[in-house]
Kinemage of the C-alpha trace (Angstrom):
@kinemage 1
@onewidth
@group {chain A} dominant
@subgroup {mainchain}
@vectorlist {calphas} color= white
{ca unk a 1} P 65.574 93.831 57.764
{ca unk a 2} L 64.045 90.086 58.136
{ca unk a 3} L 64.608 87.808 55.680
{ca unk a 4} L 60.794 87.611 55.306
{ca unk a 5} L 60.265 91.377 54.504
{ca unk a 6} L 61.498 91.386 51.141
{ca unk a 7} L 59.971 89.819 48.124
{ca unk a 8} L 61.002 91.507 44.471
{ca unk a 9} L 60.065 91.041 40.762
{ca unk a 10} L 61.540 91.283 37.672
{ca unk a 11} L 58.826 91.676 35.086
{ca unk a 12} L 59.201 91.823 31.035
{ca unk a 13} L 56.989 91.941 28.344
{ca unk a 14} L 57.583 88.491 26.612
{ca unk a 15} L 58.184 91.164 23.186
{ca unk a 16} L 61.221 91.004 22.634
{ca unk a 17} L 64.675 90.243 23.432
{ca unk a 18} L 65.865 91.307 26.861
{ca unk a 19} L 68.726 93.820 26.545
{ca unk a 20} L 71.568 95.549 29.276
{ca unk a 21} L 68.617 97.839 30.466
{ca unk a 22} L 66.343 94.983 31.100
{ca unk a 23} L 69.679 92.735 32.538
{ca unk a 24} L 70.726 95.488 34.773
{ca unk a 25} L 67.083 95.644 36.268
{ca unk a 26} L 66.995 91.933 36.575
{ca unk a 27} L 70.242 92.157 38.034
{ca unk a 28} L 70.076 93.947 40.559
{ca unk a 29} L 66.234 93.131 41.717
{ca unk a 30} L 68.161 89.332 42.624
{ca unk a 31} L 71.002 90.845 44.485
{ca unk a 32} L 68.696 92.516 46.389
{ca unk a 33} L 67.101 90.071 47.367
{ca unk a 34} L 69.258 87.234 47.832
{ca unk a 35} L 71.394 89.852 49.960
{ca unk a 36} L 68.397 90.099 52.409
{ca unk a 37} L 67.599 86.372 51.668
{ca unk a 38} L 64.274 86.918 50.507
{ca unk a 39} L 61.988 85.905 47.249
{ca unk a 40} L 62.906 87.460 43.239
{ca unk a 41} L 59.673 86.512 41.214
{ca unk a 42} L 59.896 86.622 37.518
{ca unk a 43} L 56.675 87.599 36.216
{ca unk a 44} L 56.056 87.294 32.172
{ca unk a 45} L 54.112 90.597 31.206
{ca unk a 46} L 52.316 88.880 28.487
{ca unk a 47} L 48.899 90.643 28.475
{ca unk a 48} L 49.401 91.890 24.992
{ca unk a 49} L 49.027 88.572 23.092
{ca unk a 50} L 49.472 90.373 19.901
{ca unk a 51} L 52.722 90.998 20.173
{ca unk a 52} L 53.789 88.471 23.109
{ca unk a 53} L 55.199 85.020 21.892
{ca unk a 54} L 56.161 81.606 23.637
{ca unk a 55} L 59.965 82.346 21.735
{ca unk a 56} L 60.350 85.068 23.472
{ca unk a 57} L 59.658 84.022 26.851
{ca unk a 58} L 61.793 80.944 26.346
{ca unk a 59} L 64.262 83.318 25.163
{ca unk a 60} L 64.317 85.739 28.081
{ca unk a 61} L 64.279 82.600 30.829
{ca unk a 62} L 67.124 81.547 28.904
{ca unk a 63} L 69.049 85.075 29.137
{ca unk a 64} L 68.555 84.424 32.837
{ca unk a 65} L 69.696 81.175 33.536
{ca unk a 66} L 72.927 82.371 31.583
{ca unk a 67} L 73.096 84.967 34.160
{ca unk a 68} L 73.070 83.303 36.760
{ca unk a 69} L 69.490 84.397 37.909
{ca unk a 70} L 67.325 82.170 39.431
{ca unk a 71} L 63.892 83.081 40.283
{ca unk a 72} L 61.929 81.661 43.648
{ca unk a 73} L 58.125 81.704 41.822
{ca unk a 74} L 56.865 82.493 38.072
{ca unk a 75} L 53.869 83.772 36.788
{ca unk a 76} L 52.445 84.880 33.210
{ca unk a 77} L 50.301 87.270 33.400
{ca unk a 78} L 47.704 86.199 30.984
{ca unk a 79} L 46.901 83.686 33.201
{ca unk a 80} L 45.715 85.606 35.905
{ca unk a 81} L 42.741 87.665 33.902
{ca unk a 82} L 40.510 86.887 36.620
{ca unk a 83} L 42.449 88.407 38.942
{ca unk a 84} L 42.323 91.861 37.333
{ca unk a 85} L 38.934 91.543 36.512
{ca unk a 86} L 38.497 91.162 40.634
{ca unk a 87} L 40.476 94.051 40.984
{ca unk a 88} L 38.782 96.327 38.654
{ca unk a 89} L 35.196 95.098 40.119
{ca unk a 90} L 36.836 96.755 43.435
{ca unk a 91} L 37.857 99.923 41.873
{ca unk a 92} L 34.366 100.388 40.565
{ca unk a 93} L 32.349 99.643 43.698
{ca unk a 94} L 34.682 102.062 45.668
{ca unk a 95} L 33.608 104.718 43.061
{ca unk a 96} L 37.811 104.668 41.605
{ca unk a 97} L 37.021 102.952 37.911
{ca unk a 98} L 34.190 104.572 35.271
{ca unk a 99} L 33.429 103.389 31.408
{ca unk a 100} L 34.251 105.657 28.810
{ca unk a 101} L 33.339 105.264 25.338
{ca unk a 102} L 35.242 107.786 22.932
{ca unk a 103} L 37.194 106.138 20.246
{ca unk a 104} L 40.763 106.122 19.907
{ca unk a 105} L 40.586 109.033 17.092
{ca unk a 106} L 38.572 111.464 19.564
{ca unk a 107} L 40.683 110.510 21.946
{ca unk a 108} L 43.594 111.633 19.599
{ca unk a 109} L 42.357 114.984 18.490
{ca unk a 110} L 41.383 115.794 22.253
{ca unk a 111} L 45.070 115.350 22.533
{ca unk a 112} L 46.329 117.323 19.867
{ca unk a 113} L 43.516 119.881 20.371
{ca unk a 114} L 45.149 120.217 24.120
{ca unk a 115} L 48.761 120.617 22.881
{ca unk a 116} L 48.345 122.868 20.131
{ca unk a 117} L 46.679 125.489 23.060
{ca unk a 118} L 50.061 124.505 25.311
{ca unk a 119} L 48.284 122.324 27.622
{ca unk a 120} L 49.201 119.229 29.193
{ca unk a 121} L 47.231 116.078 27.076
{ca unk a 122} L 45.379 115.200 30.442
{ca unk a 123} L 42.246 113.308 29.918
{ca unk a 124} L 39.371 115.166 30.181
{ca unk a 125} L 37.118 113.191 32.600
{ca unk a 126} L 33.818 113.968 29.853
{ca unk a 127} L 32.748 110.031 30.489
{ca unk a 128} L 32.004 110.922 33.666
{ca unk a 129} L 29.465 113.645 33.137
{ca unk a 130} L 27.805 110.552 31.064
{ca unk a 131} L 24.472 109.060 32.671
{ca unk a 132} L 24.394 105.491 33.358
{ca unk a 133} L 21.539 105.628 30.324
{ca unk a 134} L 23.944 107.237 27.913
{ca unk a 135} L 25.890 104.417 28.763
{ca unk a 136} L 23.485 101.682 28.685
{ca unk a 137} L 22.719 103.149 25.130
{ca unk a 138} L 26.465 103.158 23.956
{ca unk a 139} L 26.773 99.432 24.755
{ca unk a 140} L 23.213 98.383 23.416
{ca unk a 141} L 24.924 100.370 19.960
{ca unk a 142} L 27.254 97.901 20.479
{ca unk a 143} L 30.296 100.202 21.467
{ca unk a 144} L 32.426 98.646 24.786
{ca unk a 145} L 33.850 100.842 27.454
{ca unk a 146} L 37.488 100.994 28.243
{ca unk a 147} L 37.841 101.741 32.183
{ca unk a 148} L 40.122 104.672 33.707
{ca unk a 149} L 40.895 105.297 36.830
{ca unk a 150} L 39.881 107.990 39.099
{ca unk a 151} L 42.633 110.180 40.435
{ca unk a 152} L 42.593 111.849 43.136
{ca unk a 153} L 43.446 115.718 43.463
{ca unk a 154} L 45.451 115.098 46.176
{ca unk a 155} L 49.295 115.306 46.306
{ca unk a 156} L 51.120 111.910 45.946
{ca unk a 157} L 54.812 111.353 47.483
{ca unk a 158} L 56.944 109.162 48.439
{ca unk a 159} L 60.734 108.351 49.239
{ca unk a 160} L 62.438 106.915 45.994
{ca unk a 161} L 65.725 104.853 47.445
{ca unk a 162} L 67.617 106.538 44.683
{ca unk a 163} L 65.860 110.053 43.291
{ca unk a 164} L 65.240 111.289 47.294
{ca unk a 165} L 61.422 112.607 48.020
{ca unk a 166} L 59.152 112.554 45.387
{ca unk a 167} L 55.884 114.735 44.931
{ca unk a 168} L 53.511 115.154 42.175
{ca unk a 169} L 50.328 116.512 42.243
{ca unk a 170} L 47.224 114.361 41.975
{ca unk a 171} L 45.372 117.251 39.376
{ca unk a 172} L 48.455 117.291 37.348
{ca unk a 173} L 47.955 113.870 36.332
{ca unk a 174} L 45.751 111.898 34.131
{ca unk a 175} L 42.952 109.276 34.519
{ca unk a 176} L 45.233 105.987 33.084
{ca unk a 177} L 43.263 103.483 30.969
{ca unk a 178} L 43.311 100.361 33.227
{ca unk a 179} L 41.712 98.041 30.622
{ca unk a 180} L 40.688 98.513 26.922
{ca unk a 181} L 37.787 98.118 25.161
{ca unk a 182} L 39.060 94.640 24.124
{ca unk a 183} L 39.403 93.729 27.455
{ca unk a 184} L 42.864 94.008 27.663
{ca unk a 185} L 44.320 95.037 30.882
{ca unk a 186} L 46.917 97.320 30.809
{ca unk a 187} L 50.256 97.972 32.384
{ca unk a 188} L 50.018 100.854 35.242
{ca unk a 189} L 46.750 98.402 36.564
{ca unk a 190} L 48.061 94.610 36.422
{ca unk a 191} L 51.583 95.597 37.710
{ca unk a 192} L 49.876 97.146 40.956
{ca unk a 193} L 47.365 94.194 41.232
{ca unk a 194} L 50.193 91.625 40.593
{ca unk a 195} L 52.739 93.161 43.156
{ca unk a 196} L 50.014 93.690 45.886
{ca unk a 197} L 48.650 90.157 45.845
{ca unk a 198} L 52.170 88.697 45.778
{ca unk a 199} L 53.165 90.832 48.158
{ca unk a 200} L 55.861 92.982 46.633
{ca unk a 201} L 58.100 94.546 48.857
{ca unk a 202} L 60.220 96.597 46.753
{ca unk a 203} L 60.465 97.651 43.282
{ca unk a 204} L 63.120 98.270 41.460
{ca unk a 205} L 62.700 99.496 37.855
{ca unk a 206} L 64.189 102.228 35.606
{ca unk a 207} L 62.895 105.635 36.162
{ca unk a 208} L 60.450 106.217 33.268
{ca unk a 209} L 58.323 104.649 35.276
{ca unk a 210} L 58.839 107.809 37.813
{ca unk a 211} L 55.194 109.435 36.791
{ca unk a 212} L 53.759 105.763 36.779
{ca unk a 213} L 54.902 105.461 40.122
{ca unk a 214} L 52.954 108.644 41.497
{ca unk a 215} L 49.856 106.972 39.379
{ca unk a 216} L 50.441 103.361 40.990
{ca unk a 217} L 50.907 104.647 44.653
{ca unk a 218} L 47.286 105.405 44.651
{ca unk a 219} L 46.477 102.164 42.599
{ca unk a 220} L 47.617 100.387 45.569
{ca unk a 221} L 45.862 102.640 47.837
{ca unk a 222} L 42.463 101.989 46.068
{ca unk a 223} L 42.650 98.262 46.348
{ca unk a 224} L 43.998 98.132 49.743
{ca unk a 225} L 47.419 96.653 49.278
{ca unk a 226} L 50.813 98.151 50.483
{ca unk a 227} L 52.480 100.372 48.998
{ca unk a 228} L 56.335 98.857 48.367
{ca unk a 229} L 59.675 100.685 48.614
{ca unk a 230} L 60.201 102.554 45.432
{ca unk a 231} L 63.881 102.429 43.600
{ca unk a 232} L 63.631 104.015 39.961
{ca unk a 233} L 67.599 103.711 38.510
{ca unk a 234} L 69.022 105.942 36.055
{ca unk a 235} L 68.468 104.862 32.301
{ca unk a 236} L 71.846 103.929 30.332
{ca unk a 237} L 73.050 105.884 27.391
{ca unk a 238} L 76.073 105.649 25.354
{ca unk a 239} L 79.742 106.278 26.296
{ca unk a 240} L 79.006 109.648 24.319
{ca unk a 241} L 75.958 110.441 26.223
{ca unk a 242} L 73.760 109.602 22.981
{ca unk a 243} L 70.409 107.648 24.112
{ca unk a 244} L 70.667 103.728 23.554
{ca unk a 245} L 67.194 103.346 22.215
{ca unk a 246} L 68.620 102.610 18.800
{ca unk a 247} L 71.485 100.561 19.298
{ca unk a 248} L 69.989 98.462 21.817
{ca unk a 249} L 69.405 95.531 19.280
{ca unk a 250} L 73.271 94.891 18.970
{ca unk a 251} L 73.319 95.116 22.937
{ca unk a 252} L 70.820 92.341 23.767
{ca unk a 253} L 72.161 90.359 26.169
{ca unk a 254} L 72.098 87.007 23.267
{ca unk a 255} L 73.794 89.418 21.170
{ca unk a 256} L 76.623 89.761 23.277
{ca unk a 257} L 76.544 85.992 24.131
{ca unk a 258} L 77.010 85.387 20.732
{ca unk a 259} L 80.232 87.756 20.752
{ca unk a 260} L 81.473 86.188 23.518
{ca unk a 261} L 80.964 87.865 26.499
{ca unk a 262} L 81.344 86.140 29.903
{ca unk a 263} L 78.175 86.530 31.585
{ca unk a 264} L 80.121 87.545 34.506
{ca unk a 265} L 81.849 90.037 33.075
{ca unk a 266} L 78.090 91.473 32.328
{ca unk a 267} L 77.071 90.654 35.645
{ca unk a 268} L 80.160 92.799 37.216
{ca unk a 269} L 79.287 96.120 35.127
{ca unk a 270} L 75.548 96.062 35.388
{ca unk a 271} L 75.567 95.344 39.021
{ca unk a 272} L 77.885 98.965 39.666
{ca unk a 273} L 77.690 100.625 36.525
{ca unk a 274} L 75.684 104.328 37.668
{ca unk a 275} L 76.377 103.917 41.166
{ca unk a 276} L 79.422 105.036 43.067
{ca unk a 277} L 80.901 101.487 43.745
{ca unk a 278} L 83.994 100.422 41.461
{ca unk a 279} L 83.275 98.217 38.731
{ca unk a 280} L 85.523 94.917 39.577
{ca unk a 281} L 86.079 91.582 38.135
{ca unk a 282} L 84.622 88.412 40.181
{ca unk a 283} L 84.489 85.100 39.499
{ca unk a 284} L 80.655 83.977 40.915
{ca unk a 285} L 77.635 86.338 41.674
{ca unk a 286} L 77.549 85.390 45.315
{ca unk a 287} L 80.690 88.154 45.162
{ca unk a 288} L 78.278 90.517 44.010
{ca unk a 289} L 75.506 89.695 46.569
{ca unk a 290} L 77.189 91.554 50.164
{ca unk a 291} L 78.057 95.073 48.278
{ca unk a 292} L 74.843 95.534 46.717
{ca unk a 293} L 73.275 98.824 47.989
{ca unk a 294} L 70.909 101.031 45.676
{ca unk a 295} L 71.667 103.658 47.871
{ca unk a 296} L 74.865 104.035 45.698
{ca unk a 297} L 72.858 104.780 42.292
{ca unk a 298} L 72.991 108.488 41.318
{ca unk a 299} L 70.131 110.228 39.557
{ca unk a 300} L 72.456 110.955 36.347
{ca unk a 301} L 72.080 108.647 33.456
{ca unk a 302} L 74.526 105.684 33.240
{ca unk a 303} L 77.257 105.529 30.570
{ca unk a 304} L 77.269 102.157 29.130
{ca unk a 305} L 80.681 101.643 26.821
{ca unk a 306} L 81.066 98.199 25.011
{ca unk a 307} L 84.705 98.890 25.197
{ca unk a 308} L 84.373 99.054 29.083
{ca unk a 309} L 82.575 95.686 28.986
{ca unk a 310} L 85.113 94.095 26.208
{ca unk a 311} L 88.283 95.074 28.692
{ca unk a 312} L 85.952 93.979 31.638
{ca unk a 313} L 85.438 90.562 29.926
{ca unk a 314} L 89.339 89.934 29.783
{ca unk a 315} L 89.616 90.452 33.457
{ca unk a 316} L 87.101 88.528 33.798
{ca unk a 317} L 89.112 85.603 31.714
{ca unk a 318} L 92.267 85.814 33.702
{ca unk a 319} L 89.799 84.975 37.127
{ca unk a 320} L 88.660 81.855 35.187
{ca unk a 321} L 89.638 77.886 36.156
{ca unk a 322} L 90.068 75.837 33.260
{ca unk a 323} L 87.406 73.356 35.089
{ca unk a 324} L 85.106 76.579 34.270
{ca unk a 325} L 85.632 76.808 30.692
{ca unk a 326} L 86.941 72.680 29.973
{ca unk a 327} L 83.272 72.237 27.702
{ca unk a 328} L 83.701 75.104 26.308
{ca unk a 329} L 87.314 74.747 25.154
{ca unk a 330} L 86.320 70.794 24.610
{ca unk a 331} L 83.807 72.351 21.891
{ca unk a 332} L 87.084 74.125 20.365
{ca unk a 333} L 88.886 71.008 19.367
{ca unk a 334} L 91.336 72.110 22.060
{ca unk a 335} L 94.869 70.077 21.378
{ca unk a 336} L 96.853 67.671 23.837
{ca unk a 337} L 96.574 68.655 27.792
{ca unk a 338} L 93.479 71.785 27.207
{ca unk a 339} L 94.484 72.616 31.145
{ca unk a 340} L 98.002 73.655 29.648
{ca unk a 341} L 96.186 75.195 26.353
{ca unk a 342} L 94.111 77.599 28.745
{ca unk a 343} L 96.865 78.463 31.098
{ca unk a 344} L 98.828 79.705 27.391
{ca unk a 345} L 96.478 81.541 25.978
{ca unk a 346} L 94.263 82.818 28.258
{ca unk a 347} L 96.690 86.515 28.727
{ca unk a 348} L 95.937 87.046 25.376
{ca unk a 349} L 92.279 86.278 25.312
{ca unk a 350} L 89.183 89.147 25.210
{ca unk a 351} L 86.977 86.359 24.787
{ca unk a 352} L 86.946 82.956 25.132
{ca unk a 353} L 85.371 82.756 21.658
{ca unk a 354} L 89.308 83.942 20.904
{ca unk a 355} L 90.799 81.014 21.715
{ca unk a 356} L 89.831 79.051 18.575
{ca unk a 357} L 92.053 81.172 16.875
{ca unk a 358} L 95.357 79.523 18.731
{ca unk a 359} L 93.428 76.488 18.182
{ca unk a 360} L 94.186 76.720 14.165
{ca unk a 361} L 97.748 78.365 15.058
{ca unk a 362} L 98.487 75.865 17.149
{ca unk a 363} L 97.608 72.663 14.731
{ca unk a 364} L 97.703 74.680 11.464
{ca unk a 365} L 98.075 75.136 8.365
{ca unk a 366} L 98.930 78.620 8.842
{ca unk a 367} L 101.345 80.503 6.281
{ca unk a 368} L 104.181 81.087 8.444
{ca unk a 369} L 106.234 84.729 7.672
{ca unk a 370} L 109.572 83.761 6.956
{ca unk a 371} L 111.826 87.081 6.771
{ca unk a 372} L 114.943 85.464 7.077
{ca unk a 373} L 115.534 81.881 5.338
{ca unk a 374} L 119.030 81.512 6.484
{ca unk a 375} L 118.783 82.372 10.001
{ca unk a 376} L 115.280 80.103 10.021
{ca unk a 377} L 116.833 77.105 8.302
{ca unk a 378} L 119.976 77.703 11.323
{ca unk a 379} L 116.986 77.610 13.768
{ca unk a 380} L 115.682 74.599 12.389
{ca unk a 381} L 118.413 72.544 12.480
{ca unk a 382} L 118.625 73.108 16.228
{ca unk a 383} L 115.053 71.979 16.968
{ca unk a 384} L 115.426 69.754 19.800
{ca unk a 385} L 114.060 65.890 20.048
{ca unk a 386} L 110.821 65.249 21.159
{ca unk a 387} L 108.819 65.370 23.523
{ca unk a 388} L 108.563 69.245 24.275
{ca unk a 389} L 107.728 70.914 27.355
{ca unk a 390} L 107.787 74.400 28.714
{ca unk a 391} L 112.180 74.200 28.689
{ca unk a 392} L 111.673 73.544 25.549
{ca unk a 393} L 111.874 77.236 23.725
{ca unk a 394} L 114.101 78.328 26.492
{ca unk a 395} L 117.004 75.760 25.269
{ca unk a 396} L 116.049 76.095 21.707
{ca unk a 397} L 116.648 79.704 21.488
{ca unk a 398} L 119.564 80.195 23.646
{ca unk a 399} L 121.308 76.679 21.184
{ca unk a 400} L 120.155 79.401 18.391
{ca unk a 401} L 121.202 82.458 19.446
{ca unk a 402} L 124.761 80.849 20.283
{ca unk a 403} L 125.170 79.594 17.025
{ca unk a 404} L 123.979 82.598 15.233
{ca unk a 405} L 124.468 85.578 17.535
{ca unk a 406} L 121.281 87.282 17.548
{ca unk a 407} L 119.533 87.853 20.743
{ca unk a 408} L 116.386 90.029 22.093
{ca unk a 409} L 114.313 90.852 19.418
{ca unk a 410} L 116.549 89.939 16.689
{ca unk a 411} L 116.405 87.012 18.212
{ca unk a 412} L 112.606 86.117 19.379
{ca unk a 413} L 110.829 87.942 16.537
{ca unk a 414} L 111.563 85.726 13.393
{ca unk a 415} L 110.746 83.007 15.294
{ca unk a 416} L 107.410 84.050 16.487
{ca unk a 417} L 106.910 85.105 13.330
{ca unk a 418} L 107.728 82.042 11.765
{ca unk a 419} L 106.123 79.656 13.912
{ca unk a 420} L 102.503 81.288 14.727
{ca unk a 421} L 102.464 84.207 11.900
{ca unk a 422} L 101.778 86.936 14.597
{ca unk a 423} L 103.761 89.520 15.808
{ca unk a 424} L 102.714 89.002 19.407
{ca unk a 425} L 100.740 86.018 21.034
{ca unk a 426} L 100.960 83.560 24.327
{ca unk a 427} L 103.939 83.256 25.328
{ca unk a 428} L 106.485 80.793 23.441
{ca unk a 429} L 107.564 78.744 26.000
{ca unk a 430} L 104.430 77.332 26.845
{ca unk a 431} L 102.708 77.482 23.344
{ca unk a 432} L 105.612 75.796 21.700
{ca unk a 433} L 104.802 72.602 22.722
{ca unk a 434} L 100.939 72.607 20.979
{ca unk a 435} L 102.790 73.471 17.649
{ca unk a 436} L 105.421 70.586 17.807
{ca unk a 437} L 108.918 69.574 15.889
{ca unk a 438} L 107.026 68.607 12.747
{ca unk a 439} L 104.982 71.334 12.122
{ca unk a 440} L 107.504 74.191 13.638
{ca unk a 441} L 110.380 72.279 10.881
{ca unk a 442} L 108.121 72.909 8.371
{ca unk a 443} L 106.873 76.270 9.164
{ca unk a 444} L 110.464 77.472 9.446
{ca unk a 445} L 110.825 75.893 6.281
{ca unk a 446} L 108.853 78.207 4.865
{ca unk a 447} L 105.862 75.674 4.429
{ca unk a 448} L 102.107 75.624 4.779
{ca unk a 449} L 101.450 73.702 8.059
């Protein structure tokens, strides 16, 4: 495939925060394209000015960048009304747009008037049977047509990259509203305009767009444009199989920023998670780009497990240079050599965010857990002269377990104990040092330091 051929989009609704659904889509719709080297356009849904704010479109730019994800062109639509009103001028000279004038409660109780007899709620094409006098009369009583779309009977398929050959039937589905009587143009219209006149290759989006899809195909047809490769990807749910719909405000991707996460770590999951690739730790996205294929995507929803991302994340940590994280661990209040700091705690680390906690261990006061003050008094009298160094503990502890005789546990326990207040940590030889004679006398002591 040429370089040229393939131009993608990831498109939000500026409405909210973007969450692992939207991330994985975004994801994934780069990969794609920087694996062909071709064009990823982010284009702000922002038609619905009600509910569409400048916050949130800083907000999901800056989800993103954190990402990783550049993007090659931006748009909004909002700014590109004129465009749609073009495009609907089109539909309705080609006989594919009409006015209709029932309000949204007629509209409403044709619905539930059509379920309660078992049928499907499919518009009922009665503005059509309208005169263009009965309309001229609706809009001199001062009531404005919303515009639908005329669908053809015929049957609509195509070949989704991930759910195999598609086919719905054109009388199975209903006229969409393409704009409202505000004005407003709507989703299932702009999206088709948008991605014809930018030339959208491929789109890859979750699959409840599926009967959109079937709708859109002839969208494009109507105004002329191509029709782009179609990829719809299994929606997450839980690691229980429960739907995510609910508990996707604690998995926004600035949520889990805020916990900690390495956006790689994100990166890794989203970019196999559903398919039949192994999820593996990497250190920059360009190791992500290569194995890419949506081929791999099954049609069965995704299980998305925090825990799987949390164990992820560590992994992750272990791949990370300190020249990656020095800022970050600069921000900490990191003591003495922070290259040495990293390289001792990072084992022990699920997220970076973690790290502050040696920070305090390290340069106190902690309130050390003293279970034995004779053997920890012995101990302390054998502390060795400054300046410490990763021989350090290793001396120190064999001069202690000479003079007392305890050894393995017996041995290494109190003194962990002692020294950090933890049962298990980095290990001592090369955390030692960031504690120092002073403050491990005194905490053997028994004292606050």
């Amino acid at each position: 495939m040429a370089s040229a051929d393939v131009t993608v989009r990831f498109a939000p609704s500026p409405t909210g925060r973007l969450h692992v659904g939207n991330g994985r889509v975004a994801l994934l719709n780069w990969l794609y394209a920087r694996k062909f080297g071709g064009r990823f356009i982010l284009r702000h849904d922002d038609t619905d000015t009600e509910r569409s704010t400048e916050e949130f479109v800083q907000a999901i730019e800056l989800d993103l960048t954190w990402l990783g994800l550049s993007w090659d062109a931006r748009y909004r639509q909002s700014e590109r009304r004129d465009r749609y009103a073009a495009g609907l001028d089109r539909l309705v000279a080609a006989g594919r747009a009409y006015p209709c004038f029932e309000s949204a409660e007629e509209l409403s109780l044709k619905r539930k008037t059509q379920l309660a007899a078992g049928r499907a709620p499919i518009y009922d094409r009665a503005a059509l049977k309208l005169t263009a006098r009965e309309c001229d009369q609706f809009e001199a009583a001062g009531h404005k047509p919303h515009w639908r779309f005329l669908v053809d009977a015929k049957p609509v398929q195509w070949d989704d990259v991930i759910h195999g050959p598609m086919r719905f039937s054109g009388s199975d589905l209903s006229d969409p509203v393409l704009v409202r009587e505000d004005g407003t143009p709507l989703y299932t219209f702009t999206s088709v305009v948008d991605d014809g006149e930018m030339g959208i290759t491929h789109v890859i989006r979750g699959d409840d767009h599926l009967a959109n899809t079937a709708v859109q195909i002839q969208l494009f047809q109507a105004l002329g444009a191509a029709v782009p490769v179609f990829s719809h990807l299994a929606l997450f749910t839980g690691a229980g199989g429960e739907g995510l719909s609910k508990r996707l405000g604690s998995l926004s991707l600035s949520g889990l920023r805020d916990q900690g996460i390495e956006a790689m770590a994100i990166n890794c999951l989203l970019a196999r998670l559903g398919s039949s690739d192994p999820v593996e730790p990497v250190e920059h996205l360009a190791d992500l780009v290569a194995g890419v294929d949506l081929s791999h995507f099954g049609r069965a929803p995704a299980k998305f497990d925090p825990e799987e991302l949390t164990a992820l994340n560590h992994k992750v940590l272990q791949k990370l240079p300190y020249a990656t994280v020095r800022d970050r661990l600069a921000a900490l209040g990191v003591p003495g050599d922070a290259g040495a700091f990293w390289d001792a705690v990072r084992p022990n680390l699920t997220t970076l965010n973690e790290a502050a906690d040696w920070v305090r261990i390290a340069q106190g006061p902690i309130a050390p857990v003293v279970e034995d003050p004779a053997f920890a008094a012995a101990a302390a009298q054998l502390l060795p002269a400054a300046p410490w160094g990763e021989q350090t503990w290793s001396d120190w502890t064999h001069a202690v377990g000479s003079a007392t005789g305890a050894k393995g546990k017996k041995l290494f326990r109190p003194l962990r104990l002692a020294l950090t207040g933890r049962e298990h940590g980095p290990e001592m030889m090369k955390f030692l040092p960031f504690i120092g004679r002073e403050r491990a006398a005194a905490r053997l002591a028994g004292e606050t330091a």
